[in-house]
N, C-alpha and C positions, 0 to 999 in steps of 0.2 A: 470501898475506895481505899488505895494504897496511901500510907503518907509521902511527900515525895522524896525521890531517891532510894523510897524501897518499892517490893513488891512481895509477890508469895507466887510459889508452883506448887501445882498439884498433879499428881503422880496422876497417870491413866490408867497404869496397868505397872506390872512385876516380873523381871525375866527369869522363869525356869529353865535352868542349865544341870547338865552334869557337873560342870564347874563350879564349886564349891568355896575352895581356896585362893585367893587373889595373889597367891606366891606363885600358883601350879598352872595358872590361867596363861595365855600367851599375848604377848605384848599387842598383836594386831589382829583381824581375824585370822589375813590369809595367811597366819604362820602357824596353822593346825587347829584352830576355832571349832568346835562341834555345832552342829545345829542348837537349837535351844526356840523353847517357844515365847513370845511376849503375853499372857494371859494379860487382857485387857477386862479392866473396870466394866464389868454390865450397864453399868451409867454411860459408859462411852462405846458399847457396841456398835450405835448406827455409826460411829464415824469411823467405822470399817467400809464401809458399804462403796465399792467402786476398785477396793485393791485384791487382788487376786492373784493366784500362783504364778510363779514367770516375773513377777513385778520386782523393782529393783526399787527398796527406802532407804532411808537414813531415820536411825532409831537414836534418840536422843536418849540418854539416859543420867542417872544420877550419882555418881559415885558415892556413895552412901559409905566408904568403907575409905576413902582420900584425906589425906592430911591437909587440909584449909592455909594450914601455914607457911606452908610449903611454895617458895618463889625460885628456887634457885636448883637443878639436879646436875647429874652425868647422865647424860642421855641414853637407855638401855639399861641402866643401873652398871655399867661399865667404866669403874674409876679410872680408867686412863683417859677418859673422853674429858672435855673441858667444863667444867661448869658452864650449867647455861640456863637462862630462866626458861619458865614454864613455857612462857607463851610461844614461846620459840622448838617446843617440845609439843609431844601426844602423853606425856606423863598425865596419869590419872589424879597426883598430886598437885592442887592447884586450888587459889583462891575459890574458884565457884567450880567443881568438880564436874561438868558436864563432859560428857560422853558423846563423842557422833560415831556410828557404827554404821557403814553401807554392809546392807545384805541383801540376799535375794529369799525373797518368798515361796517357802515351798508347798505351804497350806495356809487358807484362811478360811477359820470357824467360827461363825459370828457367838457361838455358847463360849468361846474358850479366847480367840486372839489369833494370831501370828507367827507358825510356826516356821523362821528364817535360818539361814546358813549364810556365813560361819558369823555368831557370835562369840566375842571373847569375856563378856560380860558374866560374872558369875552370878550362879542363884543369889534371887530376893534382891537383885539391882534395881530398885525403880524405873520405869518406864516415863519418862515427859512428853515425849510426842513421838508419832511417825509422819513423815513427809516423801515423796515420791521424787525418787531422782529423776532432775530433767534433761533430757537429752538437748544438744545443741541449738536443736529448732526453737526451744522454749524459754533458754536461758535469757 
């Protein structure tokens, strides 16, 4: 049991990317994103079970590599833009660094994970969860 006003997460899985450097990576996916796979936790394989190629999630992730301190940016890292806080931003700089990435599923290996496009997430980004985007009917 958490004490309150905390909690703890635990990773499910790791995204492997070509994407190595968080300088060279692009701000979103659809601005040139390569595939990349989410190698899921063996502990967590069955809760693969029902997503399949064609499916469209949203990959929560950890920013493992974001400055925490960080409240206030230029959006794009483009100093003539105005300052503006995070929350108001997709900067990976940010009090609790969470990550939401929709992509689409291009393979799923119950041995391995999730192999989606376009990821901007570089290697060794913690995976927190996958959720299935829902279409209007569901929302």
């Amino acid at each position: 049991m958490s004490e309150p006003g905390t909690f703890s997460v635990r990773p499910v899985g790791v995204v492997r990317s070509v994407l190595t450097d968080r300088g060279e990576a692009p701000r979103q996916g659809r601005e040139g994103a390569p595939e990349a796979w989410l190698e899921v936790d063996p502990v967590f394989a069955e809760a693969l079970d029902g997503v399949t190629a064609g499916d469209e999630v949203l990959v929560l992730t950890w920013f493992h590599q974001a400055d925490r301190e960080t409240l206030r940016i230029h959006p794009r890292g483009e100093m003539s833009n105005p300052l503006t806080g995070v929350f108001a931003t997709r900067s990976p700089d940010r009090p609790n660094p969470i990550g939401l990435h929709r992509v689409t599923v291009l393979e799923a290996d119950p041995a391995r994970g999730l192999r989606v496009h376009p990821l901007e997430a570089i290697d060794g980004t913690p995976v927190v969860d996958v959720k299935p985007v829902l279409d209007a009917a569901e929302r």
